[in-house]
Phi, psi and omega in degrees: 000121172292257190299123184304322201255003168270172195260163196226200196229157145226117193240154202188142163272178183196080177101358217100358183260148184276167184208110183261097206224123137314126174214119198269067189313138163229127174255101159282181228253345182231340201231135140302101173248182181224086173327046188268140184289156173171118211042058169046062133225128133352120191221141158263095192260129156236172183268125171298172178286009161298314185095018191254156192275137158248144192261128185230115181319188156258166193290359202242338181284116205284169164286344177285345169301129169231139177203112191328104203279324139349299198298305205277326129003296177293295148005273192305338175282318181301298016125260191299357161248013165243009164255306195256018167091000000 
């Protein structure tokens, strides 16, 4: 990745679907997290005390959402191969 703090892109299918996803680093003083929109809510991926990327909704998201945790998976994997390749 070039600049740790630019946002990049990652496109990949999923279940048959194309997925064009933006993704925003934000860098805090001990942590990376990474911002991406998806299926219109906001997401947050960070590393848990695991070291595995977790994914945490935004404050707009309901309990009626559902966004396919295999997809977000995917996301965090996706995520963690354009940062260490």
């Amino acid at each position: 990745m070039e600049g740790a703090s630019d946002p990049f892109i990652l496109k990949f299918e999923f279940k048959g679907k194309p997925h064009i996803l933006e993704v925003h680093p934000v860098i805090q003083q001990y942590k990376v997290s990474f911002k991406v929109t998806v299926e219109q809510h906001e997401l947050t991926f960070e590393k848990d005390d695991a070291g595995e990327f977790r994914a945490i909704a935004d404050a707009q998201a309901t309990a009626n959402t559902h966004i396919d945790p295999q997809l977000l998976q995917e996301i965090a994997n996706k995520i963690e191969e354009a940062i260490y390749g």
